[in-house]
Each structure stands twice: as structure tokens, then as C-alpha cells.
N, C-alpha and C positions, 0 to 999 in steps of 0.2 A: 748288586755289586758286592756288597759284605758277604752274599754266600760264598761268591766265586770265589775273595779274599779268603774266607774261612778255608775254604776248598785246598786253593791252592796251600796256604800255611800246612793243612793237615796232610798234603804229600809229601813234602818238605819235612813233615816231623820223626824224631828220632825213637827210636824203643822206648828208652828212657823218657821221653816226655807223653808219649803215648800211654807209657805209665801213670805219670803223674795225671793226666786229664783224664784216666778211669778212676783212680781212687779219686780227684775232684767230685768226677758228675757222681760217682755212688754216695760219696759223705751229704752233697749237697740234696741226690734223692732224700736219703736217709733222713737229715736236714729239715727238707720241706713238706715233706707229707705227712699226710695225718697217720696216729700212731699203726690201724688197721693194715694202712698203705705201705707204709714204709719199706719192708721187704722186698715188695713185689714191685716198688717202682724201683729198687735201685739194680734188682735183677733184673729186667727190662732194662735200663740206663745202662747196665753193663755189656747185655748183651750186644745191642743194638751198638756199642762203639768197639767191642768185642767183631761186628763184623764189617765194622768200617776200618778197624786193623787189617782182618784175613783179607779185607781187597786191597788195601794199599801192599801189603806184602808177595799179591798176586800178581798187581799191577806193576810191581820195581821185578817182578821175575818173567814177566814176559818180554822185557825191555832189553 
């Protein structure tokens, strides 16, 4: 039930906070991995909500 919520919250959200929950997830990659990792998780972390943007913005343009 929290994904759905999460789900839905994240169609609802604005550029601007889109923003803000990418530089979250990378400070917090950045953050929490070991020093080796760090990079590569927060690129991964970006990407990955990086293309959970490109659908939501695909999904408000087919509508």
C-alpha cells in the first residue's frame, strides 16, 4: 500500500520538488556508501529517478 502511496505522491509532484528528491537520493547515495562506491551509487540513484522523471513527464503528455 506505501508503494501505491509513494506512486501516486510521485505523479502529483512538481519539477521543483523532483528536484529536490534528486539532490536528496544522490547527497544521501553519496552519504552512505563506502568511499570506493560512492560515485557510482549516486549515479545509479540519479539515473534511475532521472527516468522515473522522463515517464512521469511522458505520462502528463499523453493525457
Amino acid at each position: 500500500m506505501a508503494l501505491v502511496q509513494a506512486g501516486t505522491a510521485a505523479v502529483k509532484a512538481t519539477a521543483e520538488e523532483w528536484q529536490a528528491a534528486l539532490t536528496a537520493v544522490k547527497q544521501v547515495a553519496l552519504d552512505a556508501a563506502q568511499p570506493g562506491q560512492r560515485r557510482a551509487n549516486a549515479v545509479m540513484a540519479y539515473a534511475k529517478l532521472q527516468s522515473l522523471r522522463s515517464q512521469h513527464a511522458d505520462a502528463i503528455q499523453t493525457c
